[in-house]
C-alpha positions in Angstrom: 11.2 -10.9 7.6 10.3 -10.4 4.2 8.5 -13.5 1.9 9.8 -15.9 4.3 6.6 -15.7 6.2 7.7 -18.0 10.0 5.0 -20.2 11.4 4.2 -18.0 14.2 3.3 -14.7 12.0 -0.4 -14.1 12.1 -1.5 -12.6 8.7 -4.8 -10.1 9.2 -6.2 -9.3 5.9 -5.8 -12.2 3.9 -9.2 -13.5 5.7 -11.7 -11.6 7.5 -10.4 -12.6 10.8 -6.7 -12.6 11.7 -5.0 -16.4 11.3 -1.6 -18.4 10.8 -0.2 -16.8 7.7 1.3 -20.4 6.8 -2.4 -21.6 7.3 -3.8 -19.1 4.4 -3.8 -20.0 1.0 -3.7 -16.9 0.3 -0.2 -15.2 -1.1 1.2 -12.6 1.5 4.5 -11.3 2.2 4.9 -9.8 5.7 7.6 -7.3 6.6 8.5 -7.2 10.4 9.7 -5.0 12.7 13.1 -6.5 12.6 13.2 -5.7 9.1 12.0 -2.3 8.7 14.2 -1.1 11.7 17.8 -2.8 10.8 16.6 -1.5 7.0 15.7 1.8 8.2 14.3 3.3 4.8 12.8 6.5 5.7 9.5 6.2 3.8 7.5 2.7 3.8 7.5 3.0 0.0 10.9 1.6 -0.2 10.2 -1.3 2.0 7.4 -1.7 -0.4 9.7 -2.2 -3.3 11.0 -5.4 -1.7 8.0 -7.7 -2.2 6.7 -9.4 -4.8 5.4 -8.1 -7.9 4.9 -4.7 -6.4 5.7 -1.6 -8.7 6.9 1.3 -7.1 6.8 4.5 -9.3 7.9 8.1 -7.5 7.3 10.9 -9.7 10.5 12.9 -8.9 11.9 13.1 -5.2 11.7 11.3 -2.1 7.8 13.0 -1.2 6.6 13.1 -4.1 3.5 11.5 -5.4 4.3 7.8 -5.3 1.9 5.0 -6.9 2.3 1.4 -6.2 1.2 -1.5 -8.4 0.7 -5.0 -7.4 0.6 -7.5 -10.4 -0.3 -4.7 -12.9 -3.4 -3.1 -11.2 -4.1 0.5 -11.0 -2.4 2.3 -8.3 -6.1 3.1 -7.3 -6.7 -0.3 -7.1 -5.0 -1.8 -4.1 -6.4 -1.2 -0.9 -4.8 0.0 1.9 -5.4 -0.3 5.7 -3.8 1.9 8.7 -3.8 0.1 11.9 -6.9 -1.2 10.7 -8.2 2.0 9.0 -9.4 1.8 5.5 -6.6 4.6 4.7 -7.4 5.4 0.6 -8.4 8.7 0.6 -11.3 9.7 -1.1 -10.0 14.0 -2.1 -7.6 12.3 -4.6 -9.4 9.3 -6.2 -9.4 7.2 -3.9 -5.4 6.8 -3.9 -3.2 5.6 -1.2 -1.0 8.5 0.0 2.1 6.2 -0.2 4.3 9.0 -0.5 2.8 10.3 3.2 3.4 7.3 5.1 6.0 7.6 7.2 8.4 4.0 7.8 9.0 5.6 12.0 5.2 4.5 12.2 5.2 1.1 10.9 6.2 -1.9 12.6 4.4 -4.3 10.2 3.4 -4.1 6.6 1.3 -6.7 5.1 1.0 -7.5 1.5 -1.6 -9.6 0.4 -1.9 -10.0 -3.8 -4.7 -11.0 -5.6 -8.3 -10.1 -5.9 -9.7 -9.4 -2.7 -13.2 -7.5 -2.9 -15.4 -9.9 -1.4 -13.7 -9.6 1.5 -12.9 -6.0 2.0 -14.8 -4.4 -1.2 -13.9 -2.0 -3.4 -10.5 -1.1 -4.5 -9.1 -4.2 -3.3 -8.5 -5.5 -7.2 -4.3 -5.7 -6.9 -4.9 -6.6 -3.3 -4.3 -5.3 0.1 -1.6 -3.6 2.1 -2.1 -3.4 5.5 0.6 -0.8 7.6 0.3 -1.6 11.4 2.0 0.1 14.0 3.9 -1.1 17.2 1.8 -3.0 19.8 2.3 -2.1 23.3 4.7 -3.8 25.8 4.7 -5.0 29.2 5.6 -1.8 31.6 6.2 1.6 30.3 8.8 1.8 27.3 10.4 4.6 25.4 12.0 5.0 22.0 14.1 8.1 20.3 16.0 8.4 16.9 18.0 11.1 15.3 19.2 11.0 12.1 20.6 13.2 9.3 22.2 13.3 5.4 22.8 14.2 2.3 20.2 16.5 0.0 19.6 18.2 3.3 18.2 15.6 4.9 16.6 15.4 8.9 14.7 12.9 10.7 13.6 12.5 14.3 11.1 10.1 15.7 9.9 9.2 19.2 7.6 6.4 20.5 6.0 5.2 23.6 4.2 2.3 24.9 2.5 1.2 28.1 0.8 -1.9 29.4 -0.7 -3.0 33.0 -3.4 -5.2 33.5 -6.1 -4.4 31.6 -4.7 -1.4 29.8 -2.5 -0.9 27.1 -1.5 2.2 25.2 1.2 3.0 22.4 1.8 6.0 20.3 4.6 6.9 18.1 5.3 10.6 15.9 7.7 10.8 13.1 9.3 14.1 11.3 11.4 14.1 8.2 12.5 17.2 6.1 14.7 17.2 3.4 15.8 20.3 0.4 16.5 17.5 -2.1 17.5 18.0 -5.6 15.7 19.8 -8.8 13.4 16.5 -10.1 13.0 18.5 -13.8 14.7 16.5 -16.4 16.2 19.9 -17.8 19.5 21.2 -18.9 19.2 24.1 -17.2 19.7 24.4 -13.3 16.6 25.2 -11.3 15.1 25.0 -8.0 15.2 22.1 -5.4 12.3 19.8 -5.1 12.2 18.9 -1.3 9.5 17.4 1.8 8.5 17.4 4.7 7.0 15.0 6.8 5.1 15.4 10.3 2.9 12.3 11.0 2.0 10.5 14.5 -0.4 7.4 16.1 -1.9 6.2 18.8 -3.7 2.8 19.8 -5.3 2.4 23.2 -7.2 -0.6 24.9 -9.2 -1.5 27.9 -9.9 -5.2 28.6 -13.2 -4.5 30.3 -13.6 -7.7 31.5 -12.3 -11.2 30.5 -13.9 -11.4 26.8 -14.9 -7.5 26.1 -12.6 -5.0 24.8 -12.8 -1.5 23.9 -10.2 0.2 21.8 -9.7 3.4 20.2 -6.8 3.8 17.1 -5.8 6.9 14.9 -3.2 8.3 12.6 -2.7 11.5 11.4 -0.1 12.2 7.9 0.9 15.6 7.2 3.2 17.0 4.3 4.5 19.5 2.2 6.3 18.4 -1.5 7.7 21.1 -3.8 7.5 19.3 -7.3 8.1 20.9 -11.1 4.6 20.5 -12.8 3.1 21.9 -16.1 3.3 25.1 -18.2 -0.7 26.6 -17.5 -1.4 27.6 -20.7 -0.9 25.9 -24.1 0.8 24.1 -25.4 1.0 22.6 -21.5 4.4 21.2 -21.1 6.5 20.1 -18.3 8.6 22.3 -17.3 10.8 23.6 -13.8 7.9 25.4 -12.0 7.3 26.4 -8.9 4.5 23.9 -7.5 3.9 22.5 -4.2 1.1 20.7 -2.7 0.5 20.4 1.3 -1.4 17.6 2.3 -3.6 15.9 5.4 -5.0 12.5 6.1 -6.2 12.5 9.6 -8.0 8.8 10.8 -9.8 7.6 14.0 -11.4 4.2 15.0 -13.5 3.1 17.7 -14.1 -0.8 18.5 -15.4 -3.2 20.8 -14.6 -7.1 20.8 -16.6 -9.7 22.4 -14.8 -12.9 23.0 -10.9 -15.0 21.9 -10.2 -15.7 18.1 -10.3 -19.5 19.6 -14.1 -19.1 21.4 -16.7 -20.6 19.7 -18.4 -17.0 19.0 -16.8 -13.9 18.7 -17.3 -10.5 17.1 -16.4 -7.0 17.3 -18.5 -3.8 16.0 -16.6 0.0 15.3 -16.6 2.5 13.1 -13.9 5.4 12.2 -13.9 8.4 10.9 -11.7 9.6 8.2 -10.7 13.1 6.6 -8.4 14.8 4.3 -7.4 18.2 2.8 -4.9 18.8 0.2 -3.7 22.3 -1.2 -1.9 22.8 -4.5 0.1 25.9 -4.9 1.9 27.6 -7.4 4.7 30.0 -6.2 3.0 30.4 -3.1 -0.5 31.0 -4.6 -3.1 28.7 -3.8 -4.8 27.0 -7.2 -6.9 24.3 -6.6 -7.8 22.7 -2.7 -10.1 19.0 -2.4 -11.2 18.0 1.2 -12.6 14.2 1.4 -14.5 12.7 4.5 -15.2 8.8 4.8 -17.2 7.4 7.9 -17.9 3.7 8.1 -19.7 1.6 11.0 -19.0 -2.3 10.6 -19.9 -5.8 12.2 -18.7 -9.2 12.5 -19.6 -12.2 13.8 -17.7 -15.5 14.1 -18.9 -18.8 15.1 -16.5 -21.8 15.5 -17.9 -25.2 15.2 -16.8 -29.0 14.9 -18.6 -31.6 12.4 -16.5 -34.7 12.7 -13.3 -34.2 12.1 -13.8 -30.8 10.5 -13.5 -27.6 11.9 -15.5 -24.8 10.8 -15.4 -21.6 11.3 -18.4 -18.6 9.8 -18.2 -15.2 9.4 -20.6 -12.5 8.5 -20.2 -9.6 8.6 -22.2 -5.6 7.5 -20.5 -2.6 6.6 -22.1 0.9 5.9 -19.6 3.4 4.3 -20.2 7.2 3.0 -18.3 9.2 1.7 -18.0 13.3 0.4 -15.9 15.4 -1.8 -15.4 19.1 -2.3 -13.7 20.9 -4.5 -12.6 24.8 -4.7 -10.1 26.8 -6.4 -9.2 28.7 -9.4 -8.4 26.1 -11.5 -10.6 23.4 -10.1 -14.8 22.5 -10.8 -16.1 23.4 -7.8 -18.2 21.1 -6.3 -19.9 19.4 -3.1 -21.0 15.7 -3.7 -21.3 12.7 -1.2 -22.0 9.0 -2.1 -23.0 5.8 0.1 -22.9 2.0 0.0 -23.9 -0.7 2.5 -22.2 -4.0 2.4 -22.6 -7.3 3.4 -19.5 -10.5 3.5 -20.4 -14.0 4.2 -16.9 -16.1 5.0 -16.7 -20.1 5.6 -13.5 -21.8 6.5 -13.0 -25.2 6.7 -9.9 -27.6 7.8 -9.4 -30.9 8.3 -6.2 -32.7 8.8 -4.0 -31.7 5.8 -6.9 -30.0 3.7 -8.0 -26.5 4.1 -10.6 -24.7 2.2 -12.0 -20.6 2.2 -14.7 -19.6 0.6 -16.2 -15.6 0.7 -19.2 -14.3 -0.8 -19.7 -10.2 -0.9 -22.8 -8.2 -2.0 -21.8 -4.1 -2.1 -25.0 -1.9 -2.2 -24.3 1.2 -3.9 -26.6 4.3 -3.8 -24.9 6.5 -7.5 -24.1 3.1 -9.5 -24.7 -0.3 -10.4 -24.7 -2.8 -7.4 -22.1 -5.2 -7.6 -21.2 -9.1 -5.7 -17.5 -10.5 -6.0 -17.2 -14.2 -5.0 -13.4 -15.5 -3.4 -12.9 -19.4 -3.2 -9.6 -20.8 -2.2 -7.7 -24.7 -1.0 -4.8 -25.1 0.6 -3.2 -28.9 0.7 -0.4 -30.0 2.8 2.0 -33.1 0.5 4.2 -33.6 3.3 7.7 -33.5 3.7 7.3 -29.9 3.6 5.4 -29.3 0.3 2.4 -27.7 0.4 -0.2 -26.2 -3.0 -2.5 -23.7 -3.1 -5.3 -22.3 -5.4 -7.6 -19.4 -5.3 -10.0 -17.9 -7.5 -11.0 -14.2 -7.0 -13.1 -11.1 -8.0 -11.9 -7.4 -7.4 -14.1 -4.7 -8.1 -13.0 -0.9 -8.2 -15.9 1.9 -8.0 -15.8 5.0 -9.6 -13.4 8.1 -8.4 -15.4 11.2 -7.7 -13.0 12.9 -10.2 -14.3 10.1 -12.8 -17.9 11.1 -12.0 -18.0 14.6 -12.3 -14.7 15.7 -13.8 -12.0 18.4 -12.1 -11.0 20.8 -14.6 -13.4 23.3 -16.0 -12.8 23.9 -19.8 -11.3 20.7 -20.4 -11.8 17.7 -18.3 -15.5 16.5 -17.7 -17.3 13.6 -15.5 -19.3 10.7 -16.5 -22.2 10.2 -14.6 -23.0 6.6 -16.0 -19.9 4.5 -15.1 -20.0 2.0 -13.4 -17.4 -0.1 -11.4 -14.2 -1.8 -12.8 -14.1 -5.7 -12.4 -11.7 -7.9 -12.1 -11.3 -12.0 -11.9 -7.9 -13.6 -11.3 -7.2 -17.1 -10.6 -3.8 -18.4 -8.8 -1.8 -21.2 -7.8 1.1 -22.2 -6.1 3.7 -24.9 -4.5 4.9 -24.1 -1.7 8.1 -25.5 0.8 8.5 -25.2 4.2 11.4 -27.0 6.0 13.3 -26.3 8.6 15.7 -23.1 7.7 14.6 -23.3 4.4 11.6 -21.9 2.6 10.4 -21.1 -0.7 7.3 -20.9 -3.3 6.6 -20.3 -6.9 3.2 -18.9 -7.6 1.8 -18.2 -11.0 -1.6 -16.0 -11.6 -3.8 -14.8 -14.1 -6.2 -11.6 -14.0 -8.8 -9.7 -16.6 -9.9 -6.9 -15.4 -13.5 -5.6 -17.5 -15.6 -1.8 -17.2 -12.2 -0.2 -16.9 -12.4 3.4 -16.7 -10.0 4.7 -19.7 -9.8 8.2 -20.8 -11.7 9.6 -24.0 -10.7 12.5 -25.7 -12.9 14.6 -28.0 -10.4 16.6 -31.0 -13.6 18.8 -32.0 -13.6 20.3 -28.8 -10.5 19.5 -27.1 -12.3 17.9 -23.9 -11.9 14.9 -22.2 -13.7 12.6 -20.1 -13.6 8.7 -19.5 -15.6 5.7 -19.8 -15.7 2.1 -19.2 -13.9 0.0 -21.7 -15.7 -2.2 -23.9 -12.7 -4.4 -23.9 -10.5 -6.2 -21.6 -6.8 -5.9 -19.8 -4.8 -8.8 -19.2 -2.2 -9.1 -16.4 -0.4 -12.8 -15.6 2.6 -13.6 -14.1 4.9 -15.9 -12.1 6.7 -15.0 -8.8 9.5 -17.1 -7.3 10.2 -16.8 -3.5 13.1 -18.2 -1.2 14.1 -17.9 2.4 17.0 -19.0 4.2 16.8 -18.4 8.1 20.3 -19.0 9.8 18.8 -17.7 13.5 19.9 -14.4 15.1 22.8 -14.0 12.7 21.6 -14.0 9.1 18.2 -14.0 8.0 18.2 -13.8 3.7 15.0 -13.1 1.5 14.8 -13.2 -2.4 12.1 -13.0 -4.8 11.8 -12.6 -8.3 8.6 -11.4 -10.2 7.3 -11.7 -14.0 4.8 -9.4 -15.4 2.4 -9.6 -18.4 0.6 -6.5 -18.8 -1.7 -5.4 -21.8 -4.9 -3.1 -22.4 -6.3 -2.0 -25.4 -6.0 1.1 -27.5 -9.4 2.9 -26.2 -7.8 5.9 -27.6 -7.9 4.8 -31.2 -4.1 5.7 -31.9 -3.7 2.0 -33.8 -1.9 0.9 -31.2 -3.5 -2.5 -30.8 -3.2 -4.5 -27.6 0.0 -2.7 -26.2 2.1 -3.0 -22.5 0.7 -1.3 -19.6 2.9 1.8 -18.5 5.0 1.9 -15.2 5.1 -1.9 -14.8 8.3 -3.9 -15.3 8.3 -7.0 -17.1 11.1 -8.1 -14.8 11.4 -7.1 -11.0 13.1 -8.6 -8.0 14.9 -8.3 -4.5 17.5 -9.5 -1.9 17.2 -8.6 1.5 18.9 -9.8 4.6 19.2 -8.7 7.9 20.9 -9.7 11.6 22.7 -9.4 14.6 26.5 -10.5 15.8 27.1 -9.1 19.4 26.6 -5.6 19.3 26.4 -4.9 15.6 23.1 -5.5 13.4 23.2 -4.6 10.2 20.5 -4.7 7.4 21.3 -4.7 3.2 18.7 -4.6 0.6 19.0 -5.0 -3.5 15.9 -4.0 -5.3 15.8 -4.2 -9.3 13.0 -2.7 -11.5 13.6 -3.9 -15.4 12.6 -2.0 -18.3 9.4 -0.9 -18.2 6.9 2.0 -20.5 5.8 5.4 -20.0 4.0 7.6 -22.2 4.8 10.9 -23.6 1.5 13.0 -23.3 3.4 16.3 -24.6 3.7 15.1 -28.6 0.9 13.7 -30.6 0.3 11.3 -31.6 1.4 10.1 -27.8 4.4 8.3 -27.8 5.7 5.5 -26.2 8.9 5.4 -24.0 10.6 3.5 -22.9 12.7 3.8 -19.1 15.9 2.0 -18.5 16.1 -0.7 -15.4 17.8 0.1 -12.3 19.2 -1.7 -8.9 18.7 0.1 -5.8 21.2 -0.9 -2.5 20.5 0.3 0.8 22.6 -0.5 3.7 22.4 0.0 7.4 24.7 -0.9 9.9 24.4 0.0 13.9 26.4 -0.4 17.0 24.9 -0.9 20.6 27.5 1.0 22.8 25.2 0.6 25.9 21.5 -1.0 25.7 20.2 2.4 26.0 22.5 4.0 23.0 23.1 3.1 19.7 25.4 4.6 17.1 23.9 3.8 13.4 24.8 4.6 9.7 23.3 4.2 6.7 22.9 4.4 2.9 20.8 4.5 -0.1 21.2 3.9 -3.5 24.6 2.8 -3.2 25.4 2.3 -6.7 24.3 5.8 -7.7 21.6 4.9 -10.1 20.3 7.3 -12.3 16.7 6.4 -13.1 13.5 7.7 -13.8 9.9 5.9 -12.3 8.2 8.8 -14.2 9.0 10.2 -17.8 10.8 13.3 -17.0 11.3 13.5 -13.2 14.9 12.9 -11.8 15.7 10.6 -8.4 17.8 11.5 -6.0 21.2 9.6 -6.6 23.5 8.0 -4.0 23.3 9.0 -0.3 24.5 8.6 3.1 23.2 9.2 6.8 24.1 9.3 10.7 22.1 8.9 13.3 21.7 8.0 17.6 19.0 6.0 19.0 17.9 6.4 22.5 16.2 3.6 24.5 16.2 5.1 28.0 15.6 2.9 31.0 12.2 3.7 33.0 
């Protein structure tokens, strides 16, 4: 489901080790399989757009560069996990590839909002997303979907699971293509902005005995996204070009757990191996290329314990993560640089009867900045009769990009050595109801975020660079949550989200405190999905209010504003046997004609077909 979190969900990043997500104080939203499949949204971005006080900005077409923002933070400040992969990848400052991940490859997406460095470090200021694929199923099992549409649009995907005794293995692969349409906001015609999409995973274990197990996980995301970018030389405006950019994220992990969640010690040790390449192109011609490599080895020990009538329960935990960048290309600083931090997380969780209390302690070592320790305390208290608050006090801390550090573009962007990390503190609270069908919350937050990195710009020379703001941005907000679960037939979700977001002018344009740019004030969703014989059927209503962009190709810069918009998607199926289903579907229903990003046209409304296979073995 989505907000409606049920009792028997287990939420894995809102602590260090995986528990009851009504147990958490913490404020996640979990999507589930049944969700994202009656959906059937093509790209997990969309299914993203239905939580809470998550922004969802796509500069153009479906494929291109997409940045999410959860409760105002910087798109480079959420963190985001694949099948328990950190996933940001480090050739693009330190972004989530959003607009690479594949829906075919998700069977659960985790939100988790709030500052959440000292458990997970850095980038975790918004929060966390966590994208988990299928887990295997008893016997061998086997899964294929075809589907096509409008704007030229193809999909197939294919998974497979397998589970005996002490083994279990599962893998799925996902390709999507599409021409699409020409994302320039011109008046005359031009050429068509399309993707593709080739990504795959696999997770394998081996219980080795009755408390050891040994696992292995990976994902790889491939694409290609034709986009209109900038004129190259002066007076560098945007403008129908012939740009492209092909891109790689390739991930593996390697793990070993000792012990149940429920013994009284437990731990697990791994360590993964990330890399990425991306290529930018222009008609053809290479321009610029950055390759990124992150390996990490990690620890954790839990101990469970009883003093009275409280149970306990400590973590610790040590991370070691480096990471390197290079750079090469005609319009690119070339450049070969590498950076390193150690980490260490102390967790203690306590409950007893109604009362439960989480507090986490962090202290990240790094080797090119200033060392930095982010504190997380939270309470959770059950009223009765179905009412339940919750509080939480966080720190988020963000470290520099490499592109912050030692610039990108020779002649007229240029690093700055002496940042040091962004910070954040943000305090929430909550009141929560749980009853039988019925569920809901209202949560209201509060966030500064200190050391941002802004962007300087030097008129003498016509160079810029960034440093870390002397000042403060403020984000707050309230989000309002509902869930009404009528069993196999309906199951409805609705949330509503307001935003607060200023900064200051750093520029120096006498701008004052003004609004942050892509985030709506106003932002909400419906979503309901279910089954009645053969049919199942999913609908979805997202809305994104007004919200700011800026216009870098006047000066002084100016401010514009972007109309709101509802997007509808739809999805109905029919079983004709168990093995073979007949499905349609649609997308923007309404035909909205909106723009995330100042100048870059969406695709408007669109329909699809498709057969899923389900053979028996």
């Amino acid at each position: 489901m989505i907000d409606a979190v049920p009792s028997t969900e287990i939420t894995v990043t809102a602590e260090r080790s995986p528990e009851q997500a009504d147990d958490t104080p913490a404020s996640v939203t979990i999507v589930d399989e049944q969700r994202i499949e009656r959906l059937g949204d093509a790209l997990a971005a969309s299914l993203l757009r239905l939580t809470p006080s998550v922004a969802v900005a796509t500069s153009g077409t479906a494929g291109s560069l997409t940045e999410v923002r959860i409760r105002g933070a910087e798109n480079n400040h959420t963190l985001l996990f694949i099948d328990g992969i950190r996933a940001n990848d480090p050739a693009t400052g330190n972004q989530p590839r959003y607009e690479l991940l594949n829906a075919d490859l998700a069977s659960r997406i985790e939100v988790v909002r709030g500052p959440q460095s000292a458990l997970w470090g850095s980038e975790a200021v918004g929060g966390v997303i966590a994208v988990n694929g299928a887990e295997a199923a008893p016997g061998p099992d086997v899964d294929g979907t075809l589907e096509t549409g409008s704007f030229g649009f193809v999909r197939s995907a294919a998974s497979a699971s397998y589970a005996d005794g002490p083994v279990n293995a599962t893998g799925a692969i996902g390709f999507q293509r599409a021409t699409g349409i020409d994302a320039f906001e011109g008046t005359a015609p031009g050429d068509k902005d399309g993707y593709r999409n080739l990504s795959g995973r696999f997770r394998g274990a081996w219980a080795a005995s009755r408390s050891v197990e040994i696992g292995v996980t990976s994902f790889a995301l491939t694409g290609r996204n034709d986009y209109d970018g900038f004129n190259p030389g002066p007076p560098f405006q945007h403008m129908d070009t012939l740009d492209s950019s092909r891109n790689r994220l390739v991930a593996g992990r390697l793990w070993a757990a000792f012990g149940k969640q429920s013994s009284s010690w437990s731990g697990r040790v791994g360590g993964s191996l990330l890399g990425s390449r991306n290529r930018n192109l222009l008609d053809g011609s290479e321009i610029n290329r950055t390759s990124g490599e992150r390996s990490t080895l990690d620890a954790q020990v839990q101990h469970r314990f009883h003093t009275g009538s409280i149970d306990h329960r400590l973590i610790l935990a040590l991370d070691h993560e480096r990471e390197e960048f290079h750079a090469r290309g005609t319009v690119a600083t070339e450049q070969d640089r590498d950076r390193s931090h150690h980490a260490a997380t102390a967790e203690w969780r306590a409950d007893t009867g109604p009362l439960t209390a989480d507090v986490a302690l962090r202290r990240d070592w790094f080797n090119r900045f200033k060392d930095a320790t982010t504190v997380r305390a939270s309470f959770m208290a059950r009223l009765g009769g179905g009412f339940s608050i919750a509080g939480s006090y966080g720190e988020g801390i963000a470290q520099p990009t490499f592109f912050d550090l030692y610039g990108f573009f020779p002649g007229s962007f240029q690093g700055n050595p002496t940042l040091t990390s962004e910070r954040s503190r943000g305090l929430e609270a909550s009141l929560r109801f749980r009853k039988g069908a019925f569920e809901g919350s209202v949560t209201a937050y509060r966030q500064r975020l200190k050391d941002e990195i802004v962007e300087t710009f030097d008129f003498a020379t016509g160079i810029s660079s960034v440093q870390n703001s002397t000042d403060k941005s403020n984000r707050s907000g309230v989000e309002l949550q509902g869930a009404w679960n009528m069993g196999d037939e309906l199951r409805l979700t609705a949330n509503y989200a307001y935003l607060h977001a200023t900064q200051p002018d750093d520029l120096g344009l006498g701008l004052g405190r003004f609004r942050e740019a892509r985030r709506p004030k106003h932002s909400g969703s419906v979503a309901g999905d279910g089954q009645i014989g053969r049919l199942t059927y999913g609908l979805s209503l997202a809305y994104t209010g007004t919200h700011i962009d800026t216009d870098f190709e006047v000066y002084p810069y100016r401010r514009v504003k972007l109309g709101a918009y509802w997007l509808a998607g739809a999805r109905v199926a029919y079983a004709v046997t168990p093995q073979l289903e007949l499905f349609a579907r649609a997308a923007n229903v309404f035909d909205e004609h909106y723009q995330d990003a100042l100048g870059y046209r969406t695709e408007g409304r669109s329909v699809y077909a498709g057969i899923r296979l389900a053979p028996r073995l």
